[in-house]
Structures are given as C-alpha cells and as structure tokens.
C-alpha positions in Angstrom: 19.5 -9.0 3.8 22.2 -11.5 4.0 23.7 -13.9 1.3 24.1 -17.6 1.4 26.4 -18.8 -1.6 25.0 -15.6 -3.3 21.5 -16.3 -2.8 19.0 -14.3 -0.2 19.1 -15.1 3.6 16.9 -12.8 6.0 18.1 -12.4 9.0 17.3 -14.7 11.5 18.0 -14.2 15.3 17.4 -15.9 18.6 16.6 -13.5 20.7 16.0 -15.6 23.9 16.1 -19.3 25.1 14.2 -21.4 27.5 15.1 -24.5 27.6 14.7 -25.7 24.2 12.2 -23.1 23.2 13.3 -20.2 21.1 11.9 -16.5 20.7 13.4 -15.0 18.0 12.9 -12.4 14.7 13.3 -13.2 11.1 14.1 -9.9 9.0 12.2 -10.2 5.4 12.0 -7.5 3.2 8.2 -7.2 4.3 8.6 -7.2 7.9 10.0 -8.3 10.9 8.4 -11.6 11.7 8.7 -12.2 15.6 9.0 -16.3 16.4 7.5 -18.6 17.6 5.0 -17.8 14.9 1.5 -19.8 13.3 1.2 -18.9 9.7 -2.7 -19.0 8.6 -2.8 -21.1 5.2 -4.0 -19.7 2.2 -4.2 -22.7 0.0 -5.6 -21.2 -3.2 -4.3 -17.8 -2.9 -6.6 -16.7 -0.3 -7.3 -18.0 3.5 -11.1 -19.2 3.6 -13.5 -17.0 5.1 -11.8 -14.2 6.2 -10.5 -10.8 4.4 -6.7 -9.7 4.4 -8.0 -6.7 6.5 -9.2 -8.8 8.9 -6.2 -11.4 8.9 -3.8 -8.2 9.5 -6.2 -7.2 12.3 -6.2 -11.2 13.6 -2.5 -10.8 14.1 -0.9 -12.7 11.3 3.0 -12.2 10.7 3.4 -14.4 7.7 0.6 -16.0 5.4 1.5 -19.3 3.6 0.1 -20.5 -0.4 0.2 -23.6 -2.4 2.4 -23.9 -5.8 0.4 -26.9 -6.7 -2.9 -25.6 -6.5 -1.9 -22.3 -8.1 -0.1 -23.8 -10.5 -2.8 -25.3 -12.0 -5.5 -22.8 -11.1 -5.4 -19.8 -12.5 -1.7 -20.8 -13.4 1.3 -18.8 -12.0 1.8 -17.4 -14.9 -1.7 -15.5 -14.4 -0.7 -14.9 -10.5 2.6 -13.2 -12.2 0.6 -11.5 -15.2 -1.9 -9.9 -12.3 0.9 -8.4 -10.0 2.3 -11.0 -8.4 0.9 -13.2 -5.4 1.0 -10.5 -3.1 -1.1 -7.8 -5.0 -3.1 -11.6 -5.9 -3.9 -11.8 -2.4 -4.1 -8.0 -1.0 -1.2 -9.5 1.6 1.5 -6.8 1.9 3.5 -8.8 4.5 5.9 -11.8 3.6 4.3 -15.3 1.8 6.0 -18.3 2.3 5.0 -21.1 -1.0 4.6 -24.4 -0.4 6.5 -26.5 -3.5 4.2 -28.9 -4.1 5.6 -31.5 -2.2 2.9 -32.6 0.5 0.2 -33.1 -2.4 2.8 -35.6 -3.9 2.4 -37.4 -0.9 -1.9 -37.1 -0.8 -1.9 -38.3 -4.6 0.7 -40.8 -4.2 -2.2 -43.8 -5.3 -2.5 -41.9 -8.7 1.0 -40.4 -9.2 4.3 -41.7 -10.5 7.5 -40.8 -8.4 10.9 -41.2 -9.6 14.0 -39.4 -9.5 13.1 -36.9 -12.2 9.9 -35.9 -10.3 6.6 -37.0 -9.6 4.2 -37.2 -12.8 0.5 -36.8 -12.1 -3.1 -36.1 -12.7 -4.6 -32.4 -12.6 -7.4 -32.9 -9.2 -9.4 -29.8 -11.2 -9.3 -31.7 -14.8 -7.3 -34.8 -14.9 -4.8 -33.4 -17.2 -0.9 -34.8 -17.2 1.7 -32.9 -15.1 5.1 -33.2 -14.4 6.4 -31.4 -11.1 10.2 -31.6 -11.1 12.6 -29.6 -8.2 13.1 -27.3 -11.4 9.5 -26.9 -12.0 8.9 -25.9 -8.5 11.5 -23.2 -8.9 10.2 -21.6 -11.9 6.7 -21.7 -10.2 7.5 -20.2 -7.0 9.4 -17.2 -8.8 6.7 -16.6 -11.0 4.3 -16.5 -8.4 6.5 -13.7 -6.3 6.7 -15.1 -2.5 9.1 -14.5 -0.4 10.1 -17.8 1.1 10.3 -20.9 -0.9 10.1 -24.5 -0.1 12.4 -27.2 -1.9 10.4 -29.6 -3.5 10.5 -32.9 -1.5 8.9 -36.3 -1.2 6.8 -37.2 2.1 6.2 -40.5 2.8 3.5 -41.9 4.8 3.4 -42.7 8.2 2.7 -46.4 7.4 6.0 -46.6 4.9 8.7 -49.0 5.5 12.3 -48.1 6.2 13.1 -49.2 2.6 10.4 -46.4 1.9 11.6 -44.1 4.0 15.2 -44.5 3.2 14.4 -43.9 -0.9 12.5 -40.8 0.4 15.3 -39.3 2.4 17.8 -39.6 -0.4 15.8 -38.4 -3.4 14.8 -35.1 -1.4 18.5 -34.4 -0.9 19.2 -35.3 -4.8 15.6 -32.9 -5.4 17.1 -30.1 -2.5 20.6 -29.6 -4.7 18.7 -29.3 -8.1 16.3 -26.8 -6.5 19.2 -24.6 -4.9 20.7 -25.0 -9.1 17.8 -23.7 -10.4 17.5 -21.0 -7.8 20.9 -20.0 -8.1 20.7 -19.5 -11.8 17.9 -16.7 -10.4 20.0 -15.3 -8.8 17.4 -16.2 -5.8 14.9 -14.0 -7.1 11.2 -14.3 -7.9 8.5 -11.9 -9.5 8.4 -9.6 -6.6 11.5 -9.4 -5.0 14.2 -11.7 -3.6 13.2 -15.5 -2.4 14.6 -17.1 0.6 15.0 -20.7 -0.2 14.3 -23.4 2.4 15.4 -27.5 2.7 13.1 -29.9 4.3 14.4 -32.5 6.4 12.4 -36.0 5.8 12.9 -39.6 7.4 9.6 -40.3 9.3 10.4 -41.0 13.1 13.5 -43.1 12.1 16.2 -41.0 14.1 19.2 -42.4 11.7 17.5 -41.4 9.0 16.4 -38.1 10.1 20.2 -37.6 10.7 21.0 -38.7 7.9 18.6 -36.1 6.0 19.3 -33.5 8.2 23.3 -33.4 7.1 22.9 -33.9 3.6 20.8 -30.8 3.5 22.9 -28.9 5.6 25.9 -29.9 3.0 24.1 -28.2 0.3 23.7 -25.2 2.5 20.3 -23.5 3.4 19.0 -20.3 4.9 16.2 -22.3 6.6 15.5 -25.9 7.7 11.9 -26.9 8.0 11.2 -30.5 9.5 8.7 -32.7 7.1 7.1 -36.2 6.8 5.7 -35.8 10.3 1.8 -36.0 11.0 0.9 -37.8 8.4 -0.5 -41.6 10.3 2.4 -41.5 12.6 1.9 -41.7 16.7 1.6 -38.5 18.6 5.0 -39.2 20.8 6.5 -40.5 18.3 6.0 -37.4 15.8 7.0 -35.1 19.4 10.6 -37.6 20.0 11.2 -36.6 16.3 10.9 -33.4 16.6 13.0 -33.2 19.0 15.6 -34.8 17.6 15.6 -32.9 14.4 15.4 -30.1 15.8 18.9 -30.4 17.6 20.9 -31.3 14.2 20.1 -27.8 12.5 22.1 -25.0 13.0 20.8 -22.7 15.9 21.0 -19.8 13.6 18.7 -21.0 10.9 15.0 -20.4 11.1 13.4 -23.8 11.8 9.9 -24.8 10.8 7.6 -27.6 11.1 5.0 -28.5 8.2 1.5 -29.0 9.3 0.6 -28.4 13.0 -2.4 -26.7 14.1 -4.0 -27.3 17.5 -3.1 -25.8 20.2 -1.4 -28.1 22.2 0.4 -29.1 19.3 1.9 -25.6 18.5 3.2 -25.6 22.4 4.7 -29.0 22.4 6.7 -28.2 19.2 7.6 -24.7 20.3 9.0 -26.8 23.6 11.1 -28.6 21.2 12.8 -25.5 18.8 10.8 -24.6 16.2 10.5 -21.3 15.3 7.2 -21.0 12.8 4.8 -23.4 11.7 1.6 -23.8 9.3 -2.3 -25.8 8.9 -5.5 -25.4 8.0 -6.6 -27.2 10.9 -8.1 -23.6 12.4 -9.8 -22.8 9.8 -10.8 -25.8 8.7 -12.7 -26.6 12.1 -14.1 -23.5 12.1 -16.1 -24.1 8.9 -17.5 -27.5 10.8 -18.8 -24.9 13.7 -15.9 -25.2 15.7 -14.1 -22.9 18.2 -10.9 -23.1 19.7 -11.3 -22.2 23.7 -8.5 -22.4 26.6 -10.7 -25.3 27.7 -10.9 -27.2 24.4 -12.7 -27.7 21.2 -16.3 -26.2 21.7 -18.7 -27.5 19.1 -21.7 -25.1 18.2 -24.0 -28.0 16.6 -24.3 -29.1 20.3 -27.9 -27.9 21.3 -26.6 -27.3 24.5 -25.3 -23.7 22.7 -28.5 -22.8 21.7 -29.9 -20.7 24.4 -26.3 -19.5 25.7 -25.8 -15.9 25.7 -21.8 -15.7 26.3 -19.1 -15.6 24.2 -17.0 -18.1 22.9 -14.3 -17.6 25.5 -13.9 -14.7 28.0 -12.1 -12.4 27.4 -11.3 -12.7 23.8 -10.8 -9.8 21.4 -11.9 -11.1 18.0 -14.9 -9.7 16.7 -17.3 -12.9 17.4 -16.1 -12.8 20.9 -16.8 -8.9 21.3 -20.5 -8.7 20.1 -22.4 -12.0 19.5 -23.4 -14.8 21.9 -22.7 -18.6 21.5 -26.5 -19.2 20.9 -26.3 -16.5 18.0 -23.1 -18.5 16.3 -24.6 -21.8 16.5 -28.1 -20.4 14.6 -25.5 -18.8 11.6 -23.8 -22.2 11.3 -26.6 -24.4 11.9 -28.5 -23.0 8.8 -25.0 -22.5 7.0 -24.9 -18.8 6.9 -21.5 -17.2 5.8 -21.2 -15.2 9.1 -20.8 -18.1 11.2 -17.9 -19.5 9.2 -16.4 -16.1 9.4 -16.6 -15.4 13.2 -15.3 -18.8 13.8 -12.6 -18.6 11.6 -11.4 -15.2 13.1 -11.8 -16.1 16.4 -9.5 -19.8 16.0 -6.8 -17.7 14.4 -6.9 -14.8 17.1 -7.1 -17.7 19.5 -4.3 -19.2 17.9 -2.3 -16.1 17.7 -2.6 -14.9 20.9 -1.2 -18.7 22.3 1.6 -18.2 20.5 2.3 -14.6 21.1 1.9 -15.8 25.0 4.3 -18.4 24.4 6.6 -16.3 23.5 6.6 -13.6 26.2 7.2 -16.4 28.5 10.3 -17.6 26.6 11.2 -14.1 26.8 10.6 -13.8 30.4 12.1 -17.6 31.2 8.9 -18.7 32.9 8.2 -21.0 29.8 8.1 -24.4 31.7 5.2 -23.0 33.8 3.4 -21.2 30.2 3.9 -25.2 29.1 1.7 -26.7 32.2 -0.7 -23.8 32.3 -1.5 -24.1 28.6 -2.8 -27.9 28.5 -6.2 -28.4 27.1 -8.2 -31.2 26.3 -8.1 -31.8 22.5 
C-alpha cells in the first residue's frame, strides 16, 4: 500500500492498452481486483436476492454499499458495533461506500443544499438530517469499507449551466473538506485503511468538466470517479463526456464511472478509459423477470416462454442456466416465487461478469476494436 499526502493509495496499474481501453489491477488489502470491473450494488448492506456465497461464485471482484441508507438504517454506528460492514455483509473482499451524494441529487425536491451540506428528510421516518463532507467521513470509517467516495452534489440532466457551474464548484469546496477530515484519520476506517476517491461533476458541459476535473486533481486523489452522468442526459452526449473526462485524469489513477449497468453501456465506457463501474440495473431487472442474453433483454412474462424448455442463453454457467428451462423461470416469476428472482439475478450478474471479463482478455490480447463490434446487442 502506497501513500498519497499520508493517506492510503492501493496500487493501481495498467497493465495493457487498446486504444483507449485499459486492463489493469488495483491492489487493496482484500485482493487484487482485475479492471475493467462491474461492481454488484448492495444498497442496504446486502445485494438483493442473492447470498455472498453465491456472489463470490458469480464472479464479483468488489461489492459496493450506501452511506445514506446505512446511515439511517440500522445506523453505522450499529454496522461498526456488529463487526464492521464486511462481517455486516459476510463479504471478505474489498467494499467500496457510496457518500451519500447521488440520493442528494434523487431528494433534491425535498432537501436544502448549501455550502455547509445538504439538510434533509429521513425516506424511512421523515426525521431531519444534515449530511456534510465531514459527516460522510465519519460515516464511511465507522462503517469499515475500503474505498470511500467524497461527498458531492449531482445535478440533473435538465440543470442549467448556472446549475451546473454552482455544482462543480461546491464539490471541489466538499472534495478538500472530505480529504481534511480523512486526513485527521489518518485515512483509516473501522476495518482497516480507506482509499479515498474525488468525483468529477459538470454534466456534459466539456469546460466545466475540465474545470472539475483540475480542481480535484489539485487537492490530490488516489482515484477519480466521473459523476452527474445518466441522470436525463442523451446517450451520446453522456458517451462524448466520458470521453473527455476520462482524458484529464491521470493514467495512473483508477477511474470510475457512477451508475452504468447494461451491457452495451459497460463496453462503450470501457471503450472510453474507465476502469470499474457500478448499478443496480442487473439486479433490478431481474426482479421484473428479466434476463440479460448476448441477444438482448429477454422478458419471461412474455407467454411466448411458457412452454420453452432451453435455457436462458447457451452456454451460460450460472446455476438458472445449468438446470432449469425458460418455461420453468417464467412460472417462479409469474406467481412471484423467490427462486425466480434469484436465478435471474445470478444469471444478469454472471452475464454481466463474464462481458467484462471478455472485454478484458481482448484488451489484453489487442483485438478489442473487434470484442467492441462483436458485443452489440439490442437494448
């Protein structure tokens, strides 16, 4: 483990190059985590309807949880108290914490942002809260992950420049007072040492991405993640900016975009230098009988299912895949039985998992361009 102003940086390397497409390995004091890399999301401390067993067995490097929602239920304090988000989940390899930042932007109707922090009402009870940078700190050590976000504000797709441009400049004020309070740590949380990470903001506005981009690379970061994209904004658009951003951060800092789940997705921004990458978009679909396939979404409430007796794609190793027919699936979700959801969800992450995992043999091997044209589905 490394140090960055005295604070914890894992090791992150670029292994190979094609193109703009990286393959590299980020050294945590978990485990190696081998990039480009989906992390399953685990909102409130566990990813819905699968086990940790299973999610190990799925392939998952990395696992990702919400401060917010912890925060307020149980409390990190109880997550702490209990062992520590790790022994909280049964997840023995690294956790990266979300700070909060993206539910400032869902509840921005019924919150209060200023340059203190956003002030707003509990979702569970409708009690007060205040989230400040410093807040998110002390919430993220207490809960014991091993990458951290900054807290930042995201704003909307539809938001003016005047918007955007207030956004960009209170996350770099909110990015310094994080790193203070993180350095006062000593950059460590419940469970070990915390690898802190700056998000870049300014919607698809390419001066004020650059703009963001420097200001957080004068305070100095281990990581970089790119934020305020897909939230309303046009596909290409979201893709350009990607792009862009992706080019101001250092080529030897882990880079990571916030909220990208379907397939095509993941290879378009892998095209563009990101290393790692997070949503609940496979898992989410899955519960509304779902499945990912190599030739697009397949939905099992289609009648057309009912009577098939082959698997949800050929050739796929998850257990839903290995042993029960598309006909059997659509009769567990139709009448809403727990299995369904479970063999769906396993089979979108494994399907997930093994894109990516492809994606980056081919980087490795320099045949990426043709892994790019191969790979397009219709979603």
């Amino acid at each position: 483990m490394r140090s960055l102003d005295g604070l914890p940086d894992f090791p992150f390397t670029v292994e190979a190059q094609d193109g703009n497409a990286r393959a590299g390995l980020l050294e945590t004091p978990r485990g190696t985590v081998q990039t480009p890399c989906f992390m399953p999301v685990g909102t409130k401390g566990t990813v819905k309807a699968i086990t940790p067993d299973r999610l190990e067995a799925v392939g998952a490097q990395i696992i990702l949880a919400n401060t917010y929602h912890l925060a307020l239920r149980p409390g990190s304090d109880v997550v702490r108290r209990l062992g520590g988000l790790h022994r909280f989940m049964q997840w023995d390899g690294p956790i990266l914490t979300d700070s909060g930042g993206y539910q400032v932007f869902s509840l921005r109707d019924t919150a209060r942002v200023d340059d203190g922090g956003v002030e707003f009402r509990s979702i569970y009870d409708g009690s007060r809260h205040v989230f400040t940078p410093e807040r998110a700190m002390a919430e993220q050590a207490a809960l014991g992950a091993d990458l951290v976000m900054c807290l930042d504000q995201c704003p909307s797709g539809a938001a003016g420049q005047a918007g955007v441009a207030e956004a960009v400049d209170r996350t770099a004020v909110w990015a310094a007072r994080c790193k203070a309070a993180h350095q006062r740590r000593e950059g460590m949380g419940t469970d070990g040492p915390q690898m802190l990470i700056g998000i870049v903001q300014g919607g698809v506005s390419a001066p004020l991405r650059r703009e963001s981009a420097e200001r957080l690379q004068e305070v100095g970061f281990p990581g970089y993640a790119i934020g305020g994209l897909t939230v309303g904004e046009d596909r290409q658009a979201m893709l350009d900016t990607t792009e862009f951003t992706a080019a101001l951060l250092p080529e030897n800092r882990l880079r990571y975009f916030m909220g990208i789940g379907d397939p095509s997705g993941l290879v378009e921004v892998i095209a563009r230098g990101v290393d790692v990458f997070d949503c609940v978009l496979p898992t989410r679909t899955a519960r509304m009988g779902t499945a990912f396939t190599s030739c697009g979404r397949l939905n099992l409430r289609n009648a057309e299912h009912a009577l098939s007796d082959g698997p949800l794609e050929e050739g796929c190793p998850c257990t839903a895949c290995r042993g029960f027919s598309r006909g059997a699936i659509r009769h567990f979700v139709m009448q809403k039985e727990i299995l369904g959801l479970m063999l769906l969800t396993e089979h979108n992450l494994v399907f997930l998992t093994r894109l990516v995992r492809r994606a980056r043999e081919a980087i490795m091997a320099g045949t990426f361009s043709a892994f790019r044209k191969q790979e397009h589905a219709p979603w």
